[in-house]
PDBQT receptor file of N, H, CA, C and O in Angstrom, charges set to zero:
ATOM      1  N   UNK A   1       4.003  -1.079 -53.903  1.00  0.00    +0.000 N 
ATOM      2  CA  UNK A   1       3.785   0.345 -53.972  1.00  0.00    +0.000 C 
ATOM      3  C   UNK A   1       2.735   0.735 -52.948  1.00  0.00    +0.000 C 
ATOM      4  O   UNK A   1       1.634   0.188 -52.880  1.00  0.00    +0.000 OA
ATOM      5  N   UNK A   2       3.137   1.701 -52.167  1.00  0.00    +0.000 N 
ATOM      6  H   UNK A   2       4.031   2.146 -52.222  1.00  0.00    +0.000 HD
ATOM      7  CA  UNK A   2       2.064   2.278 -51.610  1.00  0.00    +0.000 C 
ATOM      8  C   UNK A   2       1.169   3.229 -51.927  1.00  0.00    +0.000 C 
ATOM      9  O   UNK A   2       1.366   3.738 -53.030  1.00  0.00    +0.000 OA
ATOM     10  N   UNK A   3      -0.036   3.758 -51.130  1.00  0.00    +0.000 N 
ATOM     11  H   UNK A   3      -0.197   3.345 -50.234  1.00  0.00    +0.000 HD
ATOM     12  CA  UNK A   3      -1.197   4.672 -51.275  1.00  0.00    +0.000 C 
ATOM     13  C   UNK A   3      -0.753   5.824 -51.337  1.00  0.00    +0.000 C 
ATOM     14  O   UNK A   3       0.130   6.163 -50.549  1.00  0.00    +0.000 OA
ATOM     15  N   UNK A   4      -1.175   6.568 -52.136  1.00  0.00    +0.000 N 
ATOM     16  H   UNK A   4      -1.892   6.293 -52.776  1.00  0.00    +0.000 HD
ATOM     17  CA  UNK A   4      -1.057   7.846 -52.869  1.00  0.00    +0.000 C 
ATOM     18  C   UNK A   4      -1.971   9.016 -52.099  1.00  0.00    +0.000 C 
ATOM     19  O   UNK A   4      -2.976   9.330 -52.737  1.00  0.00    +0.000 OA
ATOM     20  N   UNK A   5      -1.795   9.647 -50.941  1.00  0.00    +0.000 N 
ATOM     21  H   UNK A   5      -0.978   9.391 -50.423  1.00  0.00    +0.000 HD
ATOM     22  CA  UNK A   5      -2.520  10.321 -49.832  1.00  0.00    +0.000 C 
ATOM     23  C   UNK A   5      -2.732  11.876 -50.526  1.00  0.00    +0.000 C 
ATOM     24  O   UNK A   5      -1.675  12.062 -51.129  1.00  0.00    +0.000 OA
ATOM     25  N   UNK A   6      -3.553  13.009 -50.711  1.00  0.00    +0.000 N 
ATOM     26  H   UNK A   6      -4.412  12.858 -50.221  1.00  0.00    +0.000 HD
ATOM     27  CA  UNK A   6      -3.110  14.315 -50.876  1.00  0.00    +0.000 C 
ATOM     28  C   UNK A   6      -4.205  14.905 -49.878  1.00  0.00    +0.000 C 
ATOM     29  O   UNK A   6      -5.065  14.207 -49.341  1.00  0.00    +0.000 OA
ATOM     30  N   UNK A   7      -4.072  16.200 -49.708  1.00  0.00    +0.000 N 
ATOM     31  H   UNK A   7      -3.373  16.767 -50.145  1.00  0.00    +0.000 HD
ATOM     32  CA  UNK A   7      -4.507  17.088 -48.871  1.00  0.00    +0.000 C 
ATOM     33  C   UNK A   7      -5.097  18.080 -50.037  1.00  0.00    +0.000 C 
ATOM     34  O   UNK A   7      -4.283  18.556 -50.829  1.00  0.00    +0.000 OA
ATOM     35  N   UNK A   8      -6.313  18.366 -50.152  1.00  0.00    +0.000 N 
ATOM     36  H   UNK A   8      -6.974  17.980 -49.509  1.00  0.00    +0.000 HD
ATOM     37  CA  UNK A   8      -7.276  19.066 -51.035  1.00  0.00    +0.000 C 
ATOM     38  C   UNK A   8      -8.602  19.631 -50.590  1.00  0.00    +0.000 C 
ATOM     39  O   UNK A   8      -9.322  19.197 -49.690  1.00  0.00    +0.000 OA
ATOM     40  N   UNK A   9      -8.755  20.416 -51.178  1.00  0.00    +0.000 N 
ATOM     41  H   UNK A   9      -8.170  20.769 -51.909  1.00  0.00    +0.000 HD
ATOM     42  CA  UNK A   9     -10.264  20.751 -51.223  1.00  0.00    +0.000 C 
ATOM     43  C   UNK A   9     -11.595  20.406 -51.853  1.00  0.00    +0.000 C 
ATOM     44  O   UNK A   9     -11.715  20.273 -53.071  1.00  0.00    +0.000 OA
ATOM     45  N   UNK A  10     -12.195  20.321 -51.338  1.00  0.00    +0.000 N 
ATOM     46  H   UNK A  10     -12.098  20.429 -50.348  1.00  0.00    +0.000 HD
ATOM     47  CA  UNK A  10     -14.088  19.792 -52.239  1.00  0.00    +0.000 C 
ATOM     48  C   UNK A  10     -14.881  21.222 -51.955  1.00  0.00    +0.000 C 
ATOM     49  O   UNK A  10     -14.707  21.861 -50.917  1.00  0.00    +0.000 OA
ATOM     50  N   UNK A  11     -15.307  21.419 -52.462  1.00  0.00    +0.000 N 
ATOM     51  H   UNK A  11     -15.448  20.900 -53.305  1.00  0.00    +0.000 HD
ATOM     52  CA  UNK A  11     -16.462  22.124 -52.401  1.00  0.00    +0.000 C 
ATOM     53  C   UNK A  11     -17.477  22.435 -53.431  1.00  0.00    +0.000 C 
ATOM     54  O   UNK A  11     -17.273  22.343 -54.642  1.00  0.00    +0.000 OA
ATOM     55  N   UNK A  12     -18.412  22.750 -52.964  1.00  0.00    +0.000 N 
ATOM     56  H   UNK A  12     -18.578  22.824 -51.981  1.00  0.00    +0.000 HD
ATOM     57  CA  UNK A  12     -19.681  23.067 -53.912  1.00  0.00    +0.000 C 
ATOM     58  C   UNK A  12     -19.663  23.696 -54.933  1.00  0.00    +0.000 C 
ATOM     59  O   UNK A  12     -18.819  24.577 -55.094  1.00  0.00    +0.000 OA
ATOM     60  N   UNK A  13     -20.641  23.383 -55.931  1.00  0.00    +0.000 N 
ATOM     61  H   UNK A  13     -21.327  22.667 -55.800  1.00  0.00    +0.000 HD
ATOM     62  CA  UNK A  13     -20.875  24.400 -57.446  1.00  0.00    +0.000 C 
ATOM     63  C   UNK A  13     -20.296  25.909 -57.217  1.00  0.00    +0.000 C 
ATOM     64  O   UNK A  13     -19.274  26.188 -57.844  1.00  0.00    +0.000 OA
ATOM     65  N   UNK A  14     -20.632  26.495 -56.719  1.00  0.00    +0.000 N 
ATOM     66  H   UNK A  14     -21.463  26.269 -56.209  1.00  0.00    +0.000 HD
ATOM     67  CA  UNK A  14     -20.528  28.139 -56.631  1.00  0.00    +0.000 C 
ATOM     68  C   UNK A  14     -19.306  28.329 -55.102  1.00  0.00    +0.000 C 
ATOM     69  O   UNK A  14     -19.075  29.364 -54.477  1.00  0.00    +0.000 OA
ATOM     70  N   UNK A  15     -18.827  27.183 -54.913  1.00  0.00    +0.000 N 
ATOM     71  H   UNK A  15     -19.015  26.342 -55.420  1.00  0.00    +0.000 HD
ATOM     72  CA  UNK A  15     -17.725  27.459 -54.113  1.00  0.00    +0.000 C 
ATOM     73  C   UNK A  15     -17.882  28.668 -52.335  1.00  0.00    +0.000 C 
ATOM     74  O   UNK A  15     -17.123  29.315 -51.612  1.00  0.00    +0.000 OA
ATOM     75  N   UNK A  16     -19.391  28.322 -52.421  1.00  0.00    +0.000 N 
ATOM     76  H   UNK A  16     -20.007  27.796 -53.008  1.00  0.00    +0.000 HD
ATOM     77  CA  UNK A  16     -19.747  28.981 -51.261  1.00  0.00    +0.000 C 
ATOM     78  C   UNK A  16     -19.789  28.224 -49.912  1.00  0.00    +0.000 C 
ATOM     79  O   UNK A  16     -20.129  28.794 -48.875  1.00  0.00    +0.000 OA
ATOM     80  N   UNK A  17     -19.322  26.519 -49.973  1.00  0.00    +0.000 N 
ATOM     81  H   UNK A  17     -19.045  26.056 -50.815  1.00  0.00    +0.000 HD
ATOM     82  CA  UNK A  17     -19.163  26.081 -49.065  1.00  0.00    +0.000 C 
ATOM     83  C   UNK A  17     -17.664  25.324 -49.530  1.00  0.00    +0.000 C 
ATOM     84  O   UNK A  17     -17.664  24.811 -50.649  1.00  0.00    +0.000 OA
ATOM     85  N   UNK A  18     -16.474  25.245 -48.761  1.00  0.00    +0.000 N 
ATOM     86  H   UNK A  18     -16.474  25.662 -47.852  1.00  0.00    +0.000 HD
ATOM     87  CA  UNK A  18     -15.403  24.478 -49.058  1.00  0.00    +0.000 C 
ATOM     88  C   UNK A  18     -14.596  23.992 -47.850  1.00  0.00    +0.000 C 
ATOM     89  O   UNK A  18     -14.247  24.649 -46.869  1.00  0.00    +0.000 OA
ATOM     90  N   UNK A  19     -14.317  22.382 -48.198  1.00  0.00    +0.000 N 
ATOM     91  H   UNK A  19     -14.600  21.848 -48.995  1.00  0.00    +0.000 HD
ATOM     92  CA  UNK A  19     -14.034  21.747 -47.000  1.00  0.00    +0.000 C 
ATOM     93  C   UNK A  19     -12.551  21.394 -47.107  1.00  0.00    +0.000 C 
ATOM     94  O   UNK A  19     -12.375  20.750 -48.141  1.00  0.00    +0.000 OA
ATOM     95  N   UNK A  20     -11.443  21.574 -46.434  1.00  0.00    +0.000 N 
ATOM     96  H   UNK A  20     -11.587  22.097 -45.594  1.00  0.00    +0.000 HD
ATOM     97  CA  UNK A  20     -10.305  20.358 -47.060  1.00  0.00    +0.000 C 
ATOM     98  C   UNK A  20     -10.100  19.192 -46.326  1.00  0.00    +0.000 C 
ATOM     99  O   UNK A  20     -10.130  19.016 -45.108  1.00  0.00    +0.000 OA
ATOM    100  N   UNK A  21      -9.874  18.381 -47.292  1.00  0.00    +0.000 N 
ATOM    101  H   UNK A  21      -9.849  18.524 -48.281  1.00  0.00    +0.000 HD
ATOM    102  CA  UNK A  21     -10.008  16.658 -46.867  1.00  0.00    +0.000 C 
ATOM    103  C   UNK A  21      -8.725  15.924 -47.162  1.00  0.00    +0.000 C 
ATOM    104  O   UNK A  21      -8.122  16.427 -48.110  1.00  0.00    +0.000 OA
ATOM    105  N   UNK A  22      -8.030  14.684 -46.519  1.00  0.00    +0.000 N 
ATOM    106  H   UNK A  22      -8.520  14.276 -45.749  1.00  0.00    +0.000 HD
ATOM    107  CA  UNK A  22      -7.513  14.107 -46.904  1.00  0.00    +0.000 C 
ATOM    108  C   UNK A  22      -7.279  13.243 -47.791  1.00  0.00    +0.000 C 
ATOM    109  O   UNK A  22      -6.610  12.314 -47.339  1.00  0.00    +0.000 OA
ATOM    110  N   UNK A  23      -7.615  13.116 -49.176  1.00  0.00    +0.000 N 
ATOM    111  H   UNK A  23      -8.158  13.871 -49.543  1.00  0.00    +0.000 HD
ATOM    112  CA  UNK A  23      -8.126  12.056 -50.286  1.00  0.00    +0.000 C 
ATOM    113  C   UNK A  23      -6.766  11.158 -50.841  1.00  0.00    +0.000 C 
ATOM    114  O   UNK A  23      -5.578  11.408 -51.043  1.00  0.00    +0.000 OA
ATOM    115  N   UNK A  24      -7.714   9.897 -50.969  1.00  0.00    +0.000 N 
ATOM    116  H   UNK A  24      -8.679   9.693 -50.805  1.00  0.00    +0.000 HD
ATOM    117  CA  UNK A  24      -6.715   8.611 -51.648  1.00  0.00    +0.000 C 
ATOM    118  C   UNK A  24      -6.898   9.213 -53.047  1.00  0.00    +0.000 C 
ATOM    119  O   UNK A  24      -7.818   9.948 -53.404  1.00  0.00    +0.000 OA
ATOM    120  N   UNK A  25      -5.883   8.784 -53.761  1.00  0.00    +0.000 N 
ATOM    121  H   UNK A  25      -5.135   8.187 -53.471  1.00  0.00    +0.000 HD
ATOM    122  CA  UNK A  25      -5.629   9.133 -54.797  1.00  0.00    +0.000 C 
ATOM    123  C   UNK A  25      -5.706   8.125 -55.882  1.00  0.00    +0.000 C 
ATOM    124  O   UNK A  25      -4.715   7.413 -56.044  1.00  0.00    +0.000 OA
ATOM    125  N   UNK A  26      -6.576   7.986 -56.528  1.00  0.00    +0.000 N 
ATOM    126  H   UNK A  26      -7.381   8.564 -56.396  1.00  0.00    +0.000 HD
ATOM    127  CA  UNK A  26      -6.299   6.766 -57.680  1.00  0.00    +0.000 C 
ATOM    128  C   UNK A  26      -6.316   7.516 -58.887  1.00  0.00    +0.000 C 
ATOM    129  O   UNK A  26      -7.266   8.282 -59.048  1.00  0.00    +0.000 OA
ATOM    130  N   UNK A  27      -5.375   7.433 -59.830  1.00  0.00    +0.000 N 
ATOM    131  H   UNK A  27      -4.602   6.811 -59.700  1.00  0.00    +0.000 HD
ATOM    132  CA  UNK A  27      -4.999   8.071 -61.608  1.00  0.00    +0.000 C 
ATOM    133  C   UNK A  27      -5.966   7.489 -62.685  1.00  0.00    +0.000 C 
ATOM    134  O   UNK A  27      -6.373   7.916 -63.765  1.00  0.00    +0.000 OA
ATOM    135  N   UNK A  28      -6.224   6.081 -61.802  1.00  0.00    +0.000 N 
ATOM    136  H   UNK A  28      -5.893   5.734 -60.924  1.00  0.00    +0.000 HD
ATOM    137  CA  UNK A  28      -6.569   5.122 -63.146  1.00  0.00    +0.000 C 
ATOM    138  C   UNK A  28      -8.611   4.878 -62.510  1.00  0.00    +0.000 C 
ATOM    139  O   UNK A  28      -9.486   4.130 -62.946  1.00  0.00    +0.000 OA
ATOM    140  N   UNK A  29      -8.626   5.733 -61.561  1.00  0.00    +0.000 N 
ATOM    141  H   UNK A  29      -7.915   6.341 -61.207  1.00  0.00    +0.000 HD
ATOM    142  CA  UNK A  29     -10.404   5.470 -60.955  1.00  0.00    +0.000 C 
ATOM    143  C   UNK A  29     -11.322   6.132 -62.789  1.00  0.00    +0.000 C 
ATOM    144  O   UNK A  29     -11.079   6.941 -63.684  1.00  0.00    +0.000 OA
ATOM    145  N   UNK A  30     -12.427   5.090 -62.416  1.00  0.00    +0.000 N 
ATOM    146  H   UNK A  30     -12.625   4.432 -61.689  1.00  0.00    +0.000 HD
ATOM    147  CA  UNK A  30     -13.681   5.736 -63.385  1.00  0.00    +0.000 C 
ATOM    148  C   UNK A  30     -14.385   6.576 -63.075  1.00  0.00    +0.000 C 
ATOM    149  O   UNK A  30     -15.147   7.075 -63.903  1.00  0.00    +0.000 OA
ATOM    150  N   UNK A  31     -14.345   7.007 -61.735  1.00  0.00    +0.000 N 
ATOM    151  H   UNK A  31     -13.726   6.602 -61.062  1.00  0.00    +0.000 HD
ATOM    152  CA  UNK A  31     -15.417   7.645 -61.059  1.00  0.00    +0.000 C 
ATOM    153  C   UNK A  31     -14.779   8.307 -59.489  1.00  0.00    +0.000 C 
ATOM    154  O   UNK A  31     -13.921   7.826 -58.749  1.00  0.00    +0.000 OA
ATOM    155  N   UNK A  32     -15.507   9.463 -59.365  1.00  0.00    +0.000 N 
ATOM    156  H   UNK A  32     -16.205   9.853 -59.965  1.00  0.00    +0.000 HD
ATOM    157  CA  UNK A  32     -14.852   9.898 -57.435  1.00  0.00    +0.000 C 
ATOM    158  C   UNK A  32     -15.837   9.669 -56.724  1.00  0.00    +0.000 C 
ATOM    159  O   UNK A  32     -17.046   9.770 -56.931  1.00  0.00    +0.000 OA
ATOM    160  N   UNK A  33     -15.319   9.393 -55.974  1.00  0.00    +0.000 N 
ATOM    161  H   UNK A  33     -14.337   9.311 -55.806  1.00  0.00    +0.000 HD
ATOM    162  CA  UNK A  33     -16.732   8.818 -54.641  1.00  0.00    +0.000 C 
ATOM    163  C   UNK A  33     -16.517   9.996 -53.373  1.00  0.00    +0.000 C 
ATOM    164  O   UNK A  33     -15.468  10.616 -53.542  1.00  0.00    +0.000 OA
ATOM    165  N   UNK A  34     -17.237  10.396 -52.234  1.00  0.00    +0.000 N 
ATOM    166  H   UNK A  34     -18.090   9.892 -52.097  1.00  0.00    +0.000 HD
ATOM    167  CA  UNK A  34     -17.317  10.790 -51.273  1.00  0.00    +0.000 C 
ATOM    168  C   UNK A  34     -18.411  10.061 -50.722  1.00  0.00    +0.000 C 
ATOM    169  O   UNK A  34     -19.350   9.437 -51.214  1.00  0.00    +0.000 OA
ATOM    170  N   UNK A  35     -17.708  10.522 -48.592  1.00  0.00    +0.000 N 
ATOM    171  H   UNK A  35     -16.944  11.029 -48.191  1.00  0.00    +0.000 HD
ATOM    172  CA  UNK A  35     -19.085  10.181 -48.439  1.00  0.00    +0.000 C 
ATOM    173  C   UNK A  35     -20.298  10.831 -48.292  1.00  0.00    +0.000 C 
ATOM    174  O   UNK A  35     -20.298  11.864 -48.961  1.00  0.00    +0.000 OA
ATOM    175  N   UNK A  36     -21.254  10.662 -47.736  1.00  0.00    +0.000 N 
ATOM    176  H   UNK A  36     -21.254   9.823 -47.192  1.00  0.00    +0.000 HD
ATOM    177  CA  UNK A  36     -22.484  10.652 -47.962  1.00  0.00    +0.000 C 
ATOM    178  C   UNK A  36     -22.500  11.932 -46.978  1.00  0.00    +0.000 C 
ATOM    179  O   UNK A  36     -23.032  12.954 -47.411  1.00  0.00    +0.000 OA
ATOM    180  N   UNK A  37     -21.955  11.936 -45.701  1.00  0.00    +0.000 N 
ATOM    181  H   UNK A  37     -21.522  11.106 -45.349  1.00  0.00    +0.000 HD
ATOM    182  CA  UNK A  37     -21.532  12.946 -45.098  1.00  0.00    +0.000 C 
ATOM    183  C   UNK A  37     -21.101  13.886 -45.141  1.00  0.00    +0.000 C 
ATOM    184  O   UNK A  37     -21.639  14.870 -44.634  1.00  0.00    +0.000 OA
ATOM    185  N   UNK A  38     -19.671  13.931 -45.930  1.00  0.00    +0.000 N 
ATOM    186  H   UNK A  38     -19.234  13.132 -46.343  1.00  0.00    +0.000 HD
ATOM    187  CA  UNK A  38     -19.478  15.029 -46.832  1.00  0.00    +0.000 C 
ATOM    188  C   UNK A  38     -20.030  15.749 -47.633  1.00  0.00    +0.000 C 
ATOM    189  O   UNK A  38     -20.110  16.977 -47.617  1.00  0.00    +0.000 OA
ATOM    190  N   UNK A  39     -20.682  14.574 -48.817  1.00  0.00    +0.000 N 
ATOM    191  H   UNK A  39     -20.617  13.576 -48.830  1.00  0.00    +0.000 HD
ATOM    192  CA  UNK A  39     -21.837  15.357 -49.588  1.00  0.00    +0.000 C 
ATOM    193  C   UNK A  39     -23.036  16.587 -48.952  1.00  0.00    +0.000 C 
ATOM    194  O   UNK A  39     -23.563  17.475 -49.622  1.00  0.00    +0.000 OA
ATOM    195  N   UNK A  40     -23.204  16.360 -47.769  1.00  0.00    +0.000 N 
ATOM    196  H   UNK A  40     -22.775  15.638 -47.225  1.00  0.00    +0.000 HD
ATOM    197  CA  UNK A  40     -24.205  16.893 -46.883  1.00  0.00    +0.000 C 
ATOM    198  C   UNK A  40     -23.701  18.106 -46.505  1.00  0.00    +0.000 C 
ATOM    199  O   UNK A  40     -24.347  19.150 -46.595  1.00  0.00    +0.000 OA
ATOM    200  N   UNK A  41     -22.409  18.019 -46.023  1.00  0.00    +0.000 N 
ATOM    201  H   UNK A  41     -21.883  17.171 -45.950  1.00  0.00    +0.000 HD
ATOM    202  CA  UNK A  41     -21.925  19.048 -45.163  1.00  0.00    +0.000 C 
ATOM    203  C   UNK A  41     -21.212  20.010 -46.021  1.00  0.00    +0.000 C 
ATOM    204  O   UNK A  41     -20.381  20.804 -45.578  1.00  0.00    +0.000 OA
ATOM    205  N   UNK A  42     -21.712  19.881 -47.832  1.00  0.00    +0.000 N 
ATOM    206  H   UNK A  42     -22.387  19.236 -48.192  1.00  0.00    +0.000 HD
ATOM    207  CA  UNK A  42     -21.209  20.750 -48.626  1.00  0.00    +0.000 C 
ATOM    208  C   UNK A  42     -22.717  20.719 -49.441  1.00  0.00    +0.000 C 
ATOM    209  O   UNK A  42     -22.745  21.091 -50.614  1.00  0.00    +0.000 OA
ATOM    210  N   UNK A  43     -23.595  20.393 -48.964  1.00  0.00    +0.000 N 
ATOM    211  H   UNK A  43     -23.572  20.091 -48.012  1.00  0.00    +0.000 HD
ATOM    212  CA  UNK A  43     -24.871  21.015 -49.248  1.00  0.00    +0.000 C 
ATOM    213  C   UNK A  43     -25.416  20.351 -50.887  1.00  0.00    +0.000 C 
ATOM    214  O   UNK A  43     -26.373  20.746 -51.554  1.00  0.00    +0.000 OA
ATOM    215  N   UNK A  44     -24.540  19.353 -51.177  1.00  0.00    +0.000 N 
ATOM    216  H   UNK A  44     -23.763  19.032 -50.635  1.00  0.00    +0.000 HD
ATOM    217  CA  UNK A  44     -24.932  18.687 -52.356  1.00  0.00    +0.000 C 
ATOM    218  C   UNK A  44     -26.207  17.678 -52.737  1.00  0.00    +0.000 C 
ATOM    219  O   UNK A  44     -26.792  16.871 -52.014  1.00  0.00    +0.000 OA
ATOM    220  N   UNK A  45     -26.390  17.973 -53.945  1.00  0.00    +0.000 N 
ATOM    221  H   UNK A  45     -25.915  18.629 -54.532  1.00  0.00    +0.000 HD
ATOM    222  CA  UNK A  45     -27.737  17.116 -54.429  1.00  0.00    +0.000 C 
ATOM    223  C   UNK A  45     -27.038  15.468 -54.669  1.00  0.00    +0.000 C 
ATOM    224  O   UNK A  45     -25.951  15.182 -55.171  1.00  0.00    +0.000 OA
ATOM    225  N   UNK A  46     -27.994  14.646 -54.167  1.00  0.00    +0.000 N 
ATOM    226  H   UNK A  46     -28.877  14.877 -53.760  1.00  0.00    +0.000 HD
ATOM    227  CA  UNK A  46     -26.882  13.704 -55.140  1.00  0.00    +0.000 C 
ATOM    228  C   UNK A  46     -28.341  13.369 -55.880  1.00  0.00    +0.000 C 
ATOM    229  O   UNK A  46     -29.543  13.629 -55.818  1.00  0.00    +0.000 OA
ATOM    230  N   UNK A  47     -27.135  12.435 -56.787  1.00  0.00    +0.000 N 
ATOM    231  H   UNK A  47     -26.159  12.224 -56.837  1.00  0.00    +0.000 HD
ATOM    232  CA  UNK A  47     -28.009  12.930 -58.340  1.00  0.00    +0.000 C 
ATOM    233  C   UNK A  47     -27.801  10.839 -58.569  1.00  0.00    +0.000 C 
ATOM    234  O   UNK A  47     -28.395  10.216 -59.450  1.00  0.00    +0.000 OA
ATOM    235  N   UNK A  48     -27.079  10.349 -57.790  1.00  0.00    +0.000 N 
ATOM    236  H   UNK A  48     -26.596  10.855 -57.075  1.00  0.00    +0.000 HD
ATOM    237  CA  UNK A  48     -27.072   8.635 -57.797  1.00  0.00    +0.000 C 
ATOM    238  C   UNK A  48     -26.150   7.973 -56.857  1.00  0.00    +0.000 C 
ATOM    239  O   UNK A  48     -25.392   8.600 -56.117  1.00  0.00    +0.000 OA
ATOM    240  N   UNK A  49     -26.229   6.758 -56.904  1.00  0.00    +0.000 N 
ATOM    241  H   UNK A  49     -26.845   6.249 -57.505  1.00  0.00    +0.000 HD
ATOM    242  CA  UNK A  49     -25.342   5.345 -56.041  1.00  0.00    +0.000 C 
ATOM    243  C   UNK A  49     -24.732   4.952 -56.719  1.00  0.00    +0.000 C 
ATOM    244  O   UNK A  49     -24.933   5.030 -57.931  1.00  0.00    +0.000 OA
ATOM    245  N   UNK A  50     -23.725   4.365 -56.167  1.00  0.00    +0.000 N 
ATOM    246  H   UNK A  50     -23.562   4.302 -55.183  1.00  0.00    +0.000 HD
ATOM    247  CA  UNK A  50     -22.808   3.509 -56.440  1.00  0.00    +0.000 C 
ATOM    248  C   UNK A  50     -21.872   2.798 -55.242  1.00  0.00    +0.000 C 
ATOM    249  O   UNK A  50     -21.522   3.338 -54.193  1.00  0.00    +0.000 OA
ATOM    250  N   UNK A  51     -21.575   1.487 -55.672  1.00  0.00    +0.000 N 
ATOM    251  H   UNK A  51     -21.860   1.048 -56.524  1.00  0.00    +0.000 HD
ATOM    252  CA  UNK A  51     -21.533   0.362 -54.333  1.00  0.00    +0.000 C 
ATOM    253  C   UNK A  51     -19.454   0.428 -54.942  1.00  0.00    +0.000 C 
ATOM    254  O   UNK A  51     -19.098   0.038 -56.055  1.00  0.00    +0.000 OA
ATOM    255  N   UNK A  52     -18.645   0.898 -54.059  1.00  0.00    +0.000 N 
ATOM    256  H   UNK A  52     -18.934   1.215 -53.155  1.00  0.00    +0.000 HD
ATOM    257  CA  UNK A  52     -17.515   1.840 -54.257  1.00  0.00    +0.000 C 
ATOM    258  C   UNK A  52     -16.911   0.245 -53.301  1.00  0.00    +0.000 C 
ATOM    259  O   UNK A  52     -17.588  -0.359 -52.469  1.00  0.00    +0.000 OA
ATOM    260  N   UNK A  53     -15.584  -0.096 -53.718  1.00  0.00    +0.000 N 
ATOM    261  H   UNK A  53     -15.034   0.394 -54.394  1.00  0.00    +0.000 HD
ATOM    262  CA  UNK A  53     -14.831  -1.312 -53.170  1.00  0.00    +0.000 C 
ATOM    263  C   UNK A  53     -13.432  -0.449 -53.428  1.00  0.00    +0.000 C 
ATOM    264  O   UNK A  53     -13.227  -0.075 -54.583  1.00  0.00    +0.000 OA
ATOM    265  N   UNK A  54     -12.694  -0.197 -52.641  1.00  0.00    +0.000 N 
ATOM    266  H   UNK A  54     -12.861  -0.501 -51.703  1.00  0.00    +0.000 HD
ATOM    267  CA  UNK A  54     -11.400  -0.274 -52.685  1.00  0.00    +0.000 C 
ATOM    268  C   UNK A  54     -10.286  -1.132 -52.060  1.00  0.00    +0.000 C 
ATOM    269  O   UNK A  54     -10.472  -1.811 -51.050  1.00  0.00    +0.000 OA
ATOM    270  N   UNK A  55      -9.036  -1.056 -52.766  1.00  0.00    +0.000 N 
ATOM    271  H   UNK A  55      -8.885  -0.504 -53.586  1.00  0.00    +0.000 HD
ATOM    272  CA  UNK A  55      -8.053  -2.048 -52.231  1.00  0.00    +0.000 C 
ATOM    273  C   UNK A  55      -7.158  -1.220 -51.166  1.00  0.00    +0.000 C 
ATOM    274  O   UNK A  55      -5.955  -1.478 -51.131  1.00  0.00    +0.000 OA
ATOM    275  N   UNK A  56      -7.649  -0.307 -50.356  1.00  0.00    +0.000 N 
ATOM    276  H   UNK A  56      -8.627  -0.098 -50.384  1.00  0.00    +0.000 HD
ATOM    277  CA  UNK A  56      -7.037   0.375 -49.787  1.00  0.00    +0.000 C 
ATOM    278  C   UNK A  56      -7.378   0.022 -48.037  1.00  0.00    +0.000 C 
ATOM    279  O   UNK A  56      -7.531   0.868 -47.156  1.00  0.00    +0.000 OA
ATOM    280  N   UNK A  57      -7.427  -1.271 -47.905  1.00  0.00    +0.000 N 
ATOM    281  H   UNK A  57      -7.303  -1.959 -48.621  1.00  0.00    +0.000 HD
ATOM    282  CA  UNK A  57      -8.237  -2.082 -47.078  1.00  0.00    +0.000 C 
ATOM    283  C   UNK A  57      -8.844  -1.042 -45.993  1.00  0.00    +0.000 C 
ATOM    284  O   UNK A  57      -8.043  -0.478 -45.248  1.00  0.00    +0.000 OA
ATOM    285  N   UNK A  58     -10.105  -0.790 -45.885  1.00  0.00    +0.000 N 
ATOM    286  H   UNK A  58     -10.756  -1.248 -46.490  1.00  0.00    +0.000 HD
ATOM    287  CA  UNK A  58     -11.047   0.099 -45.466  1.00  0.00    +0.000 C 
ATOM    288  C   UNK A  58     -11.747   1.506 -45.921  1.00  0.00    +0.000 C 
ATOM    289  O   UNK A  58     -12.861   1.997 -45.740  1.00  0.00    +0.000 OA
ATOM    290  N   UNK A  59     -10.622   1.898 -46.561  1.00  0.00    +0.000 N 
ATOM    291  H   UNK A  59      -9.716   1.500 -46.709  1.00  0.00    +0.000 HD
ATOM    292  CA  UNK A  59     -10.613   3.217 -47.321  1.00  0.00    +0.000 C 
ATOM    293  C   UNK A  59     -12.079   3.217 -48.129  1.00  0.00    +0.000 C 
ATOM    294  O   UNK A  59     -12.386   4.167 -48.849  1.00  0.00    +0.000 OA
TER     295      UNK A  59
């Protein structure tokens, strides 16, 4: 089976900054990750880490 690709939007709490991105798609993830870059360029706090491994070899 292959990777599950969609075309979406992120953006901030109050929706005053919004980006659209290409995102992998996992149904069965515990958690969403972005990067760190993104987070920035939508003006977000981050609030913690997490060390993110996917089988989507590089992704």
């Amino acid at each position: 089976m292959g990777h599950v690709w969609a075309n979406t939007k992120v953006g901030n709490a109050d929706l005053s900054r919004v980006v659209e991105v290409r995102a992998l798609v996992d149904t069965d993830a515990t958690l969403t990750a972005i990067l760190k870059s993104l987070a920035n360029e939508l003006s977000l706090r981050i609030t913690g880490r997490s060390r993110v491994e996917t089988g989507a070899r590089g992704y």
